[in-house]
N, C-alpha and C positions, 0 to 999 in steps of 0.2 A: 313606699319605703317600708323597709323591715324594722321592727321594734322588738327583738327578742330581749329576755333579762339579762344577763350577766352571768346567772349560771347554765341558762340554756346556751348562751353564746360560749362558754367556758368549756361545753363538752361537744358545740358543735366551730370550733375555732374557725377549722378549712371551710366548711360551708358559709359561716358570717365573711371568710378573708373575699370569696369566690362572690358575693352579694354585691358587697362592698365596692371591688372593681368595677361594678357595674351602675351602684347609685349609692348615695348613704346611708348607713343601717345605725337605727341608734340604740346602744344598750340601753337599757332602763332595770331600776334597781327601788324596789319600793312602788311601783307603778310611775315613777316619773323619769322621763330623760336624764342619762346618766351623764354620759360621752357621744361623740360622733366616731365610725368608723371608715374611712373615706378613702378613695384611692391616691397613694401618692403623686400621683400626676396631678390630680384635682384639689391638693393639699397646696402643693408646691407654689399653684397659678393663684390660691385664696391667700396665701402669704405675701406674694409678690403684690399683688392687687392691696392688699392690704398698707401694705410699709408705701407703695404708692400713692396713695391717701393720708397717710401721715406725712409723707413730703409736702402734700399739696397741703396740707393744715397748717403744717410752719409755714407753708409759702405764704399763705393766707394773714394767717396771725401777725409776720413779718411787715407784710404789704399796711398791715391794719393798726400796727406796732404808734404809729405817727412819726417814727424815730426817721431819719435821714437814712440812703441807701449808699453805697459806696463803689467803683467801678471796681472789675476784676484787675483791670491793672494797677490801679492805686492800693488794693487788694493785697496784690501781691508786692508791691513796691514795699510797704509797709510789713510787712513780713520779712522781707531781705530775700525775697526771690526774682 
């Protein structure tokens, strides 16, 4: 993986975009990890995956709640749908 600074990545932009596409390049600013530069296809799927995991956390926490569960049709009965 590429680790260029911030001002090297600033005047080399097309090159880090071109890196990028291909693995994650991290700027770094002070000698330490700054940002991630990542391809958005590979952004897209780490978000999705992501918010995926928080479903299953409240699924979890819910489950784990002790509180009673409720069917979808009394669900919706209860709503007035």
């Amino acid at each position: 993986m590429s680790e260029p600074s911030i001002t090297v990545a600033r005047n080399r932009l097309a090159a880090v975009v071109n890196r990028a596409r291909k693995e994650p390049v991290f700027l770094t600013g002070h000698g330490k990890r700054i940002v991630a530069v990542v391809d958005a296809d590979v952004f897209e799927k780490l978000v999705g995956a992501w918010e995926q995991l928080q479903d299953i956390r409240a699924l979890d926490e819910a489950a784990n709640s002790g509180e009673s569960s409720v069917t979808w049709d009394h669900a919706k009965s209860e709503l007035g749908l």
